[in-house]
C-alpha positions as CSV (number, residue, x, y, z in Angstrom):
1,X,107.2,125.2,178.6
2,X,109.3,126.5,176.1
3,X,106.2,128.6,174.2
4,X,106.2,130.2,177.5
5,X,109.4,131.0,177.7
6,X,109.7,132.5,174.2
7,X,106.3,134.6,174.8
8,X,107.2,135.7,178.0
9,X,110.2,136.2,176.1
10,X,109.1,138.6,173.6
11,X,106.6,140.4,176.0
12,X,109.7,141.6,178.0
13,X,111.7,143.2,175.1
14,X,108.2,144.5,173.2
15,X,107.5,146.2,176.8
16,X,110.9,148.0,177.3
17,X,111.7,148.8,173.9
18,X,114.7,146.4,174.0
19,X,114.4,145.2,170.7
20,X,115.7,148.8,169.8
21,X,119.1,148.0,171.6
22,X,118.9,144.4,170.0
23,X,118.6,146.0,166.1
24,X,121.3,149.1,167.0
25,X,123.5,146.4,168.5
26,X,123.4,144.4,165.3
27,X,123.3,147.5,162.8
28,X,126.7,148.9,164.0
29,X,128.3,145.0,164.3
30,X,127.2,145.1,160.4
31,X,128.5,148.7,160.2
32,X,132.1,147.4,162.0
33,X,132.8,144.5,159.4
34,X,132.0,147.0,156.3
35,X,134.4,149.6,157.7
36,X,137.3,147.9,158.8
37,X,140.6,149.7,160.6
38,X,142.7,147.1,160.5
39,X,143.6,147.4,164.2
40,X,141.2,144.8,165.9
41,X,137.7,143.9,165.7
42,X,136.6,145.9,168.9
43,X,138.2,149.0,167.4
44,X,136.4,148.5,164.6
45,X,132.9,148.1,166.9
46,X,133.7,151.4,168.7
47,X,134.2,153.2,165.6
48,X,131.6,152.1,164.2
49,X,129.3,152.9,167.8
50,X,130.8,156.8,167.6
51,X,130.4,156.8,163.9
52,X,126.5,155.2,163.7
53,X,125.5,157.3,167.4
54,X,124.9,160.4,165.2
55,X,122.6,158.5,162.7
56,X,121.1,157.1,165.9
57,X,120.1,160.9,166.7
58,X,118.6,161.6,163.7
59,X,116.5,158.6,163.2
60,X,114.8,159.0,166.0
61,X,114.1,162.8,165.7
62,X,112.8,162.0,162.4
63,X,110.6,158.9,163.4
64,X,109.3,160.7,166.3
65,X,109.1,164.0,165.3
66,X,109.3,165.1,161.9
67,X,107.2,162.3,160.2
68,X,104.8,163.0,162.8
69,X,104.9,166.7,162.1
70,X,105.2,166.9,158.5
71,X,105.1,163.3,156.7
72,X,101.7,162.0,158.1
73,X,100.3,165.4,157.3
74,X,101.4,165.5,154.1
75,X,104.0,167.9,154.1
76,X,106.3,166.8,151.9
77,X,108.6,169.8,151.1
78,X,108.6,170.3,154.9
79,X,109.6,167.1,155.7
80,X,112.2,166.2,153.0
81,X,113.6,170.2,153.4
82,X,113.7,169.8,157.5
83,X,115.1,166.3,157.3
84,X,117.9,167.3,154.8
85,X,118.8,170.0,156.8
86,X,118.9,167.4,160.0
87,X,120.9,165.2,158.5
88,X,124.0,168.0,157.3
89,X,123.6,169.5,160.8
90,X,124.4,166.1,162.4
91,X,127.4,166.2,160.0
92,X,129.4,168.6,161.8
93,X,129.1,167.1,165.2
94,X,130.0,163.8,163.8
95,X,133.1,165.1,162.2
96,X,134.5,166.5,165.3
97,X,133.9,163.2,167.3
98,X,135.4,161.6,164.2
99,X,138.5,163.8,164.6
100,X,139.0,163.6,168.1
101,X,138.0,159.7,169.1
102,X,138.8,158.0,166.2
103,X,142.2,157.2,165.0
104,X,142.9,158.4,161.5
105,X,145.8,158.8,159.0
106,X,147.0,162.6,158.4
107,X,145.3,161.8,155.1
108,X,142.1,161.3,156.5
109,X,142.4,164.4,159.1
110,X,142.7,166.5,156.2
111,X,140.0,165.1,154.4
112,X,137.6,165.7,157.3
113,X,136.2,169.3,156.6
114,X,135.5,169.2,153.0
115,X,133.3,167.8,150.6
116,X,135.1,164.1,150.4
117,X,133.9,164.1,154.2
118,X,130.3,165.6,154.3
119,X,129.0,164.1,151.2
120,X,129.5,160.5,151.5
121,X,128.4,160.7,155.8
122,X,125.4,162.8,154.5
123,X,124.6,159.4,152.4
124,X,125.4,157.2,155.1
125,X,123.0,158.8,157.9
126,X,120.5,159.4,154.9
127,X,120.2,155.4,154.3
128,X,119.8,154.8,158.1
129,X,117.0,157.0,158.3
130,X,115.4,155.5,155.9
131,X,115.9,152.4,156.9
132,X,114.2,153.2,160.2
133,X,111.7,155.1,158.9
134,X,110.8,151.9,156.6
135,X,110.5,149.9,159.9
136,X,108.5,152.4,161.8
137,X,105.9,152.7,158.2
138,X,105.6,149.1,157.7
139,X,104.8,148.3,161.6
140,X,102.2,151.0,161.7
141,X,100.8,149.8,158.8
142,X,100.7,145.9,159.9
143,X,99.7,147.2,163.6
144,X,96.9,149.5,161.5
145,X,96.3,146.7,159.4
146,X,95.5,144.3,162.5
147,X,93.0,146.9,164.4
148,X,91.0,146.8,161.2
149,X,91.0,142.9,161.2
150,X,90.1,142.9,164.9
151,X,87.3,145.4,164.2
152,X,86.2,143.9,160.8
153,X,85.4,140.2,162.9
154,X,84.0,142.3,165.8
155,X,81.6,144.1,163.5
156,X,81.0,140.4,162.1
157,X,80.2,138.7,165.4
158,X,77.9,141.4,166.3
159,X,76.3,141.5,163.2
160,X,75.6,137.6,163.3
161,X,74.1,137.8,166.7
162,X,72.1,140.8,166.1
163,X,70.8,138.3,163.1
164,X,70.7,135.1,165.4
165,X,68.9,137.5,167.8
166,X,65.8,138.5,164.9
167,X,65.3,134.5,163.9
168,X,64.9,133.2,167.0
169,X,62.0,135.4,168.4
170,X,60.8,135.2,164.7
171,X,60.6,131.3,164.9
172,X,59.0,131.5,168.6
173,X,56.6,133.3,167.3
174,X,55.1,131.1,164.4
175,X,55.6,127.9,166.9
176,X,53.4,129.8,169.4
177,X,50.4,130.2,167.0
178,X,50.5,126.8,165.9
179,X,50.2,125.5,169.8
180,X,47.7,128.6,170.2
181,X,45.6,126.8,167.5
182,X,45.9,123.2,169.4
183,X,44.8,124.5,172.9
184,X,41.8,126.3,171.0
185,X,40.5,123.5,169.4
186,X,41.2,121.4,173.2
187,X,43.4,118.4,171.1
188,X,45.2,115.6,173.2
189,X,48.1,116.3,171.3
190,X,48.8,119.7,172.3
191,X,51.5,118.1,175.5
192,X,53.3,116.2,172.5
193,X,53.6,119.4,170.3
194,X,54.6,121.5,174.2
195,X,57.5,118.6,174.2
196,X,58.7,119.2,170.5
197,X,58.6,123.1,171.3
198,X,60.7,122.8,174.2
199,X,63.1,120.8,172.4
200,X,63.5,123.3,169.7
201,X,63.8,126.0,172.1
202,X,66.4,124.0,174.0
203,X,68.5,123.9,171.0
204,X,67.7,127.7,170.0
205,X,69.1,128.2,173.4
206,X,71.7,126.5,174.0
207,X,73.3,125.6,170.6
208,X,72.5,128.8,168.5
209,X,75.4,130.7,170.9
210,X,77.9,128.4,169.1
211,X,79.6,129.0,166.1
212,X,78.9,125.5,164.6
213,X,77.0,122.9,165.8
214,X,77.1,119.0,164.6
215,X,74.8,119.2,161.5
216,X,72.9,115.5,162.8
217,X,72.1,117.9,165.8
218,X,70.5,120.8,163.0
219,X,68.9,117.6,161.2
220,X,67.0,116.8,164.2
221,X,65.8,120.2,165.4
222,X,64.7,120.5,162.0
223,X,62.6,116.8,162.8
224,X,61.3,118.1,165.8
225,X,59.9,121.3,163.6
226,X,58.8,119.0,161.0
227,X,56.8,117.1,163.9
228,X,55.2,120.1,164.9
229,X,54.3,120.7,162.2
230,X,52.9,117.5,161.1
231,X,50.1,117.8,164.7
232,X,48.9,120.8,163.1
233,X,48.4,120.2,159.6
234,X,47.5,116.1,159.6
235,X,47.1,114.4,156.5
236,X,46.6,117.7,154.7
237,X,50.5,117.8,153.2
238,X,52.5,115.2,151.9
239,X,55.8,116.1,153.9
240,X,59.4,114.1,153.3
241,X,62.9,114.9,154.9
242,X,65.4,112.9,153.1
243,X,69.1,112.6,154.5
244,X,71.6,111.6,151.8
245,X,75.0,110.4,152.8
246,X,76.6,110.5,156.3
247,X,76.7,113.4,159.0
248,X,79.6,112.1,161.2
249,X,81.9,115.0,161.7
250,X,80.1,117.4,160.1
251,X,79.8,120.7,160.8
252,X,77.2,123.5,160.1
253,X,76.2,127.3,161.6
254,X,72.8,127.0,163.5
255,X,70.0,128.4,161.9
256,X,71.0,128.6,158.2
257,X,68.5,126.3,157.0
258,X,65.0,126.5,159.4
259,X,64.1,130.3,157.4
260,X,63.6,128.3,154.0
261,X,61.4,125.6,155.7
262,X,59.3,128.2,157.4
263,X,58.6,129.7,154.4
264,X,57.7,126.2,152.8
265,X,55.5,125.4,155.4
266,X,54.1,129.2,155.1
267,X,53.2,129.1,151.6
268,X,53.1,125.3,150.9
269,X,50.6,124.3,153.4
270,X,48.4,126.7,152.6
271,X,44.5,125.7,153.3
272,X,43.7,127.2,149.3
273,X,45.9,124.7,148.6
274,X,44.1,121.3,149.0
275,X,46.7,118.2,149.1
276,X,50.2,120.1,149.1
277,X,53.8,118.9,149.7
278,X,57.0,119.8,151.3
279,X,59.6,117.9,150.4
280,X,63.0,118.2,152.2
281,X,66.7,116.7,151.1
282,X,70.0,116.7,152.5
283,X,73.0,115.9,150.3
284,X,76.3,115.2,152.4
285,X,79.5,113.9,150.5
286,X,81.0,111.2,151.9
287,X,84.7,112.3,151.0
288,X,84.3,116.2,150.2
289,X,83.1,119.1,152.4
290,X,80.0,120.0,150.4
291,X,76.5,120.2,151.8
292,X,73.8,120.8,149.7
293,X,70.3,121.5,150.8
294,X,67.4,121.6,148.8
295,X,63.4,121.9,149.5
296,X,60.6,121.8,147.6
297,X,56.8,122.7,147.5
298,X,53.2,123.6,145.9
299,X,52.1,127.3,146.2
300,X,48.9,128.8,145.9
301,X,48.1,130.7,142.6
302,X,47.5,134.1,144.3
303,X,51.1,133.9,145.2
304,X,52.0,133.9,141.7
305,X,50.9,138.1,141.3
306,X,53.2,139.0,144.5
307,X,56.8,140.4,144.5
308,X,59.5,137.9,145.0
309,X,61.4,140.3,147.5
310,X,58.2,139.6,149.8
311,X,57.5,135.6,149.7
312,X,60.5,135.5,152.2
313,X,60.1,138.2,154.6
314,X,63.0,139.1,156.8
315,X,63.6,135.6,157.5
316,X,65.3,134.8,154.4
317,X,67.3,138.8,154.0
318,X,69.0,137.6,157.4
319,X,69.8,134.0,156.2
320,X,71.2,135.2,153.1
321,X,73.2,138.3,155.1
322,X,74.5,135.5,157.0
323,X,75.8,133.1,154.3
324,X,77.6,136.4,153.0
325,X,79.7,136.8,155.8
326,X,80.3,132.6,156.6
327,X,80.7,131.5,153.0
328,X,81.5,134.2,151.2
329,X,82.4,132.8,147.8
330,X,81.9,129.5,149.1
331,X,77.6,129.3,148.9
332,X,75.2,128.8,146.3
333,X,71.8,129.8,146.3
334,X,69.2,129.0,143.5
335,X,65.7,130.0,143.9
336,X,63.1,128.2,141.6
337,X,59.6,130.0,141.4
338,X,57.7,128.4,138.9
339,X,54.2,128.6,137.8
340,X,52.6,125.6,140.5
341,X,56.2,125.1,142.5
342,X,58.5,127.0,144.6
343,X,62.2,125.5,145.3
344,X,65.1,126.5,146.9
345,X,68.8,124.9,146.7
346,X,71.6,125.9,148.7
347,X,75.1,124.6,147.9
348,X,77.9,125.2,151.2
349,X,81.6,124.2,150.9
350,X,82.6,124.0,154.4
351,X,86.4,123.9,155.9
């Protein structure tokens, strides 16, 4: 109730400007104690409101006019030449009101059109200009400053759905020739491996439009891939998926990992290949927030002649584009391509 309030609050004065009367209200109060008459404290305020209404003018004509005519241009003799000549025009109206509304010694009547007078009130109006004109600068930078943070995470989320948006047809689409190769060959296991595919896709669905999912919920999409891929390949390759420490509470971005074990199963499974493994492990601290996944497997030799750049495909550009932009500075990725193995080890520290 009282956050309401408060933000109802502030959107009232931000929407009518008030907290302009607010900061002149308290500027010539501060003005009224430094200046003292020695009549009575509201004297001194309506001094000091006759007195600080001609740096008023000024301020405003500078912060509305000349900085955007000559400062943001970068017109800086104009603007320091047109605001000088501002401020010693406002002088003379200021020292007739000064004459005729504010009470004053013979001494200080005399005082009024010479230099004693101009100089000191061409200092005073110039240090409230600038103080505005600081205020005015530093909340169009911070109100510049948040656009660009709005539009940096904007260009962020789009760029990690666009992404999101290339793995999952990519996925579908090596699934879908595995169950192609089922049906073909008319195998009693093809309903299991249409029940695993429709519980990855389920998950592709529903959980990859979240920003993290539970990782125990990752783990077993994963399973369900692994299972697929077991139907297809049989007793051909030796596959292991290790989980190391506990997943309660954990959290992880969908996706991250599946690009590595497609690749794995890709290259490692390979018919030239014989017996081949994949071997999977998850490594969750029990106390700390580090995840570190590694996987492991055989490659044929012809691989060993090709380009690095091309063993993952787009698959793994958009996993590590994504890890960028989550955990930048935060991630760790070591690729391993030896002569007979390939491995991959990625390191997260998560918030």
């Amino acid at each position: 109730m009282i956050n309401k309030f408060f933000t109802e609050l502030i959107a009232f004065i931000t929407r009518y400007k008030i907290y302009h009367l607010i900061f002149w209200i308290v500027y010539i109060s501060f003005w009224s104690l430094l200046l003292p008459s020695g009549i009575s404290w509201k004297r001194d305020f309506l001094n000091s409101m006759i007195f600080i209404f001609f740096h008023i003018v000024v301020s405003y004509f500078n912060n509305y006019f000349l900085i955007e005519w000559f400062l943001f241009k970068r017109k800086y003799i104009s603007y320091f030449s047109s605001l000088s000549l501002s401020i010693l025009l406002m002088c003379f109206p200021l020292a007739v009101a000064t004459y005729r509304y504010i009470p004053l010694t013979d001494e200080s009547i005399k005082s009024i059109w010479t230099v004693d007078f101009f100089i000191p009130n061409f200092l005073y109006i110039f240090f409230t200009v600038l103080l505005t004109a600081s205020i005015k600068l530093f909340r169009n930078w911070y109100l510049k400053e948040q656009t660009n943070k709005e539009l940096q995470t904007l260009n962020i989320e789009n760029e990690l759905k666009f992404l999101k948006a290339q793995i999952n047809p990519h996925f579908l689409f090596n699934n879908l020739n595995n169950l192609y190769a089922l049906t073909l060959k008319n195998s009693d296991l093809a309903p299991d491996a249409v029940l695993k595919l429709s519980n990855i896709l389920r998950f592709g669905l529903y959980e990859s439009q979240k920003q993290k999912v539970p990782i125990e919920d990752d783990i077993q999409f994963v399973r369900d891939y692994i299972e697929l891929e077991k139907l297809r390949l049989g007793e051909r390759t030796d596959i292991m998926l290790q989980v190391d420490g506990s997943t309660f509470g954990k959290m992880i971005e969908p996706f991250l990992f599946i690009n590595f074990i497609e690749n794995s199963f890709k290259h490692g499974a390979n018919p030239t290949l014989g017996k081949s493994f994949i071997h999977i492990r998850y490594q969750l601290e029990q106390a700390g927030k580090t995840i570190r996944f590694s996987i492991s497997n055989n490659k044929p030799s012809v691989l060993n002649n090709l380009d690095k750049d091309k063993v993952g495909g787009i698959g793994l550009k958009n996993v590590q584009t994504r890890l960028n932009i989550l955990y930048p500075n935060k991630h760790e990725l070591k690729i391993a391509d030896e002569k007979d193995n390939y491995t991959v080890t990625l390191t997260l520290q998560t918030s």
